[in-house]
N, C-alpha and C positions, 0 to 999 in steps of 0.2 A: 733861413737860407733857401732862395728856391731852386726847384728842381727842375732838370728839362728833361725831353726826352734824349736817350744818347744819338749825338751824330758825328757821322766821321768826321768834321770840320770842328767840334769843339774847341774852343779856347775865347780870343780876343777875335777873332774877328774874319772867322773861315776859312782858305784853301791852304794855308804857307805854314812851317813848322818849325819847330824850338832851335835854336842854335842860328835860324838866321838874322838874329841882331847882332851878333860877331861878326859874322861874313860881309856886313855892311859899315862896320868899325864904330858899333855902337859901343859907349863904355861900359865895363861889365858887372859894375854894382851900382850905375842909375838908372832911372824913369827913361822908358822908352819902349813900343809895341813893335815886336819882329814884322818888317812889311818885304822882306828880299824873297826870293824865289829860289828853290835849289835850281845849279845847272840841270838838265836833264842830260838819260843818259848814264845816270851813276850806279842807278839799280841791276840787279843782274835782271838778263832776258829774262822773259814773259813775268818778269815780278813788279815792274814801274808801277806806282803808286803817287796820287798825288801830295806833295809836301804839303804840311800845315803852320799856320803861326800862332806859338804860343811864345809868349814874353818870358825870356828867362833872365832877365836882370832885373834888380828891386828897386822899389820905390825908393826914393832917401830916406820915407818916415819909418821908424820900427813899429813893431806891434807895443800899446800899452797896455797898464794894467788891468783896467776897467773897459767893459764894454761901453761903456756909457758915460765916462768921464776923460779929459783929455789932463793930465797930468805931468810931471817927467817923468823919465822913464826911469824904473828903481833896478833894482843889483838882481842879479839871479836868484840867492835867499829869497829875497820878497817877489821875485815875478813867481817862484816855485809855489808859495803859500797862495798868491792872490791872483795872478793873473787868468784873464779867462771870467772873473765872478763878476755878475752885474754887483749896478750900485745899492748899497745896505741901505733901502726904507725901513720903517719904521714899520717891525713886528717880521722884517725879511730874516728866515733863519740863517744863520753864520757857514750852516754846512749845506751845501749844493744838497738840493733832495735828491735822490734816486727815484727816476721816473721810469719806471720798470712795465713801459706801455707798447703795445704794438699798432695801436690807431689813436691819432690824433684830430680833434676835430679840425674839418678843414673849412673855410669861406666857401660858399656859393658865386658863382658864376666867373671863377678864377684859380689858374694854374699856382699862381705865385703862394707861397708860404705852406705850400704842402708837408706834412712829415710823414717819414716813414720809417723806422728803422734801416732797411736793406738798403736806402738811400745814403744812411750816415751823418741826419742830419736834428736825432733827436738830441733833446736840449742838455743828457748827457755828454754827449758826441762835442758837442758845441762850444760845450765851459773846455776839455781836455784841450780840444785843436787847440782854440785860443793859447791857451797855457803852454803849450807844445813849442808853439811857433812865436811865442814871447821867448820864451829859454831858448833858442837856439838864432834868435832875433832874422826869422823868417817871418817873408810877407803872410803865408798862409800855410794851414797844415789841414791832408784829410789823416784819421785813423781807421786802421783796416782790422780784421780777427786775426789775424796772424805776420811775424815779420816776413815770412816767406811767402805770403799774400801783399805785403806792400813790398816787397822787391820785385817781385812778379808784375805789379801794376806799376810801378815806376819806372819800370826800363818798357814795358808795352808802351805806354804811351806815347814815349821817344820813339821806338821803332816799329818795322813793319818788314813783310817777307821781303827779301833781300837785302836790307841793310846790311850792317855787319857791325860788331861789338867788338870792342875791346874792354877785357877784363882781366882782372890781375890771377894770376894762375896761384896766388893765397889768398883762399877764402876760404869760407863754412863750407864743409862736405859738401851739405843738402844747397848750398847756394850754386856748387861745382856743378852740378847734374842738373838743377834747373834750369843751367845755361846749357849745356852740354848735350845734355838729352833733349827737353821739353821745347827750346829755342830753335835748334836747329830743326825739329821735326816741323815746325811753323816757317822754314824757310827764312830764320832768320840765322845769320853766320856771325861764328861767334870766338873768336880766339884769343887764348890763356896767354898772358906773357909774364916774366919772372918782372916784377915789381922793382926789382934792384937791381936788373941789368943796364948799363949807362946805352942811354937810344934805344930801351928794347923797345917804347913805345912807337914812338916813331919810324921805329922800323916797321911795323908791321902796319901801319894806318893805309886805308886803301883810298879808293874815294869813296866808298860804298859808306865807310866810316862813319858812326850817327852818336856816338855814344864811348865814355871810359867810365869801367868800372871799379868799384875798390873797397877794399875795406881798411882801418888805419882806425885803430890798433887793428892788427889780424890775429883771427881768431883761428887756430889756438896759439901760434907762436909768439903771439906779443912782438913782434916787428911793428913798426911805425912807418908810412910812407910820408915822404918827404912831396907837399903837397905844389909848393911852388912852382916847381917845373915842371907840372903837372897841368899847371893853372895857364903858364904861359903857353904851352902846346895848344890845349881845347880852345884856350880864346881865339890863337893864331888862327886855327885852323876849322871854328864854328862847330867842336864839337859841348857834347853835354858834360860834364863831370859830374858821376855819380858817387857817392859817398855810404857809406853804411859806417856809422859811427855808433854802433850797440857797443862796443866794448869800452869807449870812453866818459858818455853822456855828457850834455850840455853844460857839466860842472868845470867838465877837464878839457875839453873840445868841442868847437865850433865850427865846422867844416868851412860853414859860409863865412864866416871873415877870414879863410884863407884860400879861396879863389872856386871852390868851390861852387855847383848848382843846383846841385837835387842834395837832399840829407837824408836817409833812410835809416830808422830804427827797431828792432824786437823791442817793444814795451814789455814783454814777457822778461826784459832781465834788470839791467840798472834802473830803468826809469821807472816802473813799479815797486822793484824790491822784494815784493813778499812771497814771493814763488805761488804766487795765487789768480795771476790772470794770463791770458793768453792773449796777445797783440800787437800789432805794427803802425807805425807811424812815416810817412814820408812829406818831407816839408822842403818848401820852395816859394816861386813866386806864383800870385792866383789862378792864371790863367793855365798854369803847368798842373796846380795841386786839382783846377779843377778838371781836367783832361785827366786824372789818374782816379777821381773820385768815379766820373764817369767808367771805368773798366771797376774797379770796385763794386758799383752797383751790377754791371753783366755780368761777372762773374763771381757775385755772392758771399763778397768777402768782407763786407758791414760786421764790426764788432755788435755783439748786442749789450746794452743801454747800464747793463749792471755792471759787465767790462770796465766801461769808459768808465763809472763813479767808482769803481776799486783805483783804476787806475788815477785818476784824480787826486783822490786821498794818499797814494802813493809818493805821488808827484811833491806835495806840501813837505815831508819828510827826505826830497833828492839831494837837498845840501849838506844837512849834517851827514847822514849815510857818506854820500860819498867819501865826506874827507875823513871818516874813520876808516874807510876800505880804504882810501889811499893809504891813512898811516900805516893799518894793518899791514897793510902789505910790503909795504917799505920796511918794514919792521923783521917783517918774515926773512924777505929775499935778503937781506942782507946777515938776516942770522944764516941762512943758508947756504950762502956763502964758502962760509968757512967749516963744513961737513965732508968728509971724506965719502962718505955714499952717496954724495949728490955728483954729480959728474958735469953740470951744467945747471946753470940759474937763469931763468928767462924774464928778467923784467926791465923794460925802460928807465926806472930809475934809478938803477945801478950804473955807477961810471964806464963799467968793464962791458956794455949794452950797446951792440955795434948800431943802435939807434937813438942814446942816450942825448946826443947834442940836438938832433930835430924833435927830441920829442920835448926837451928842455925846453926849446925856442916856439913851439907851436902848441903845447898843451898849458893845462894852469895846471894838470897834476897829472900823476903817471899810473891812476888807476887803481882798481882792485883787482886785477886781473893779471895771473903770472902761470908761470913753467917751469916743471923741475925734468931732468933727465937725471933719473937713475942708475947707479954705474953696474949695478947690478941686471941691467933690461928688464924685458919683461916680466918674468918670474921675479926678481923683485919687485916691479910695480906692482903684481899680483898682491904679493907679501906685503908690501907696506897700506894697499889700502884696507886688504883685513886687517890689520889691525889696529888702524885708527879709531877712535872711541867717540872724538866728539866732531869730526869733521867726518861730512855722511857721501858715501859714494852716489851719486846722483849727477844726472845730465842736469842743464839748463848753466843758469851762473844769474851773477847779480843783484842775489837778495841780501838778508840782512845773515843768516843763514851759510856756512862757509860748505861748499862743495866741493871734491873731485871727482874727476874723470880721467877714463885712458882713451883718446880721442882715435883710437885702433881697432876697439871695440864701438864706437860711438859714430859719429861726426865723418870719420876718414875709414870707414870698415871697407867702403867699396874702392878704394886703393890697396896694391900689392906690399906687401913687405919694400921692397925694393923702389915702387913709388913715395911710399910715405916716405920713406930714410931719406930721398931725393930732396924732398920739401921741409926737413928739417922736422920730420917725427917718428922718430926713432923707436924701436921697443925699450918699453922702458920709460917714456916721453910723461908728463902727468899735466894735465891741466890743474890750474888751483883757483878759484872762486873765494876771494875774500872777504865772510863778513865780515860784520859789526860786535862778534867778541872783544872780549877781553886778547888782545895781540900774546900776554904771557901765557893761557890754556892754552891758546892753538901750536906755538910755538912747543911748549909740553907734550900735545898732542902730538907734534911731527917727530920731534925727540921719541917719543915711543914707540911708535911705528918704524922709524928707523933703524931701531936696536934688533 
């Protein structure tokens, strides 16, 4: 992969920028390079910037298995084990080395085929993207050290001072504030709107408008956005749809075969698994992944090279995991159910899940990830996590590893009592993290803690 220097024109092809292949009624999941110009005039005073074009709709072809061979294209099981690995010569080892290097030799008298780590583009880096952006059958994927480093770089690179965002007012705490805080103080304008209010979207789209942002599943209440008319909006109207899809992974959902344009991931949860690396992922089509790779490199957020081979080997193990977290948890929520101390059960695949028919129709599974509200509130939440024995209080989610959390103390501390209740997390609310146990211990385990 070579490397440039960054410039503000990066992508396909210098001054115009993502979303104007819609504006010109290009169709939104084939071959074609954004060539339209924004109207001018839309940014707020002294903030006008010039537009760029980057192609945001994909080739017809998908990514295959093999770097180096042309195949058909196999099921997510086998893109999970294989995709991304060159082809097996004769004495080539079965496992991607770990190449745990900071200089690479480079050619003489030439820019092209440089590596560097802080680039992103060592040969660790290299096998994961591939495999990333097979599973979620995007054109291209960069990975970054952290998911709040590739959300960060995924929405930069769509916008610029005076834009303006729309983003769904349910998300991760730490994702509320780095719109909230860290965006606005950059001049870029940013507002929350309730995800389930019918037109709040469009209610609120300005022209300044460059970008919707989202999360589906939300984290923590397990709501599902219903992506369609979500899809019909952005295209109508040349904006981006952004996606963060850490709570479902590519087993259960795929943003982009449902209208979606940008996909953003925490590798630090489902797609790793073993609560042992820290990273993000944001995949799209080239010209967009490599406009956010470029802000990755300025600002420093290159996973390093051991990362990506954890993450790898994680990856090879994302199918079966998942579909034991999903039983797991199917398993749970529906024993939980029918519990007198539970006051509320939060999962998609239960009937009684005022999100249950979109998430039927748009996911392959509903997850390892659920919520219980406590009828007891807080002081029972307190109570029931001391005394859980085999499921461990602890942030993150997604390993193999079953966690909770009270997302009051965690995720959502910097909201009021009276905010949180607003968004549907109440004292008392619990996050739950489904591993790969045995479903009858942990169900034991909640029985006891219960009591």
């Amino acid at each position: 992969m070579g490397v440039r220097a960054p410039t503000a024109g990066a992508g396909d092809g210098g001054g115009r920028r993502i979303g104007e292949a819609r504006r010109r009624g290009a169709p939104r999941h084939r071959g074609g390079v954004a060539v339209g110009a924004r109207p001018g005039g839309e940014a707020r005073s002294g903030l006008a910037h010039a537009p760029r074009a980057l192609r945001l709709t994909r080739r017809p072809s998908l990514p295959d298995v093999s770097t180096t061979r042309r195949t058909r294209t196999h099921s997510l099981p086998t893109l999970a084990v294989h995709a991304g690995e060159p082809a097996h010569d004769v004495d080539a080892p079965v496992v991607t080395p770990l190449q745990q290097s900071v200089s690479f030799v480079h050619e003489v008298g030439t820019a092209d085929g440089l590596r560097y780590p802080r680039y992103g583009n060592t040969p660790n880096a290299d096998v994961v993207q591939k495999k990333l952006a097979a599973l979620e059958r995007a054109e291209s994927g960069v990975v970054l050290s952290s998911g709040m480093g590739a959300t960060a770089c995924a929405l930069m690179a769509l916008l610029r001072p005076g834009d303006h965002l729309l983003a769904s007012r349910d998300i991760y705490g730490g994702t509320a504030r780095l719109l909230t805080e860290e965006f606005t103080s950059l001049g870029i304008n940013v507002t929350l709107v309730d995800p389930f209010e019918a037109r709040g979207w469009r209610k609120r789209m300005r022209k300044e408008t460059r970008a919707v942002f989202l999360e589906s599943p939300v984290n923590p209440t397990c709501r599902v956005i219903d992506l369609r008319p979500l899809s019909y909006l952005t295209q109508e109207s040349g904006l981006a749809l952004v996606v963060d899809s850490t709570f479902a992974s590519p087993i259960n959902f795929r943003p982009l075969e449902h209208g979606a344009d940008v996909v953003i991931h925490s590798t630090t949860k489902f797609l790793n698994g073993h609560h042992d690396v820290m990273g993000g992922v944001v995949l799209g089509t080239a010209s967009y992944v490599e406009e956010v790779r470029q802000k990755m490199i300025l600002w420093g957020q290159a996973p390093d090279p051991f990362a990506c081979w954890l993450l790898e080997r994680g990856l090879k193990t994302l199918d079966v995991r998942i579909r034991r977290q999903n039983e797991n948890a199917m398993r749970i929520a529906q024993w939980c159910t029918e519990r007198r101390e539970v006051r509320a059960v939060h999962y998609p695949g239960l009937p009684g899940h005022p999100d249950h028919e979109v998430a039927a129709e748009q996911m392959d599974g509903f997850g390892g990830m659920m919520a219980l509200e406590l009828a007891g509130g807080g002081r029972a939440a307190d109570r029931f996590v001391r005394k859980l024995r085999l499921i461990r209080h602890a942030p993150s989610l997604g390993g193999v590893d079953s966690l909770v959390s009270e997302p009051r103390f965690t995720s959502h501390t910097h909201l009021s009592t009276e905010e949180r209740a607003s968004r549907g997390l109440p004292d008392g609310f619990l996050r739950l993290s489904v591993g790969i146990e045995d479903a009858a211990d942990l169900i034991a385990d909640i029985e006891h803690a219960l009591h």
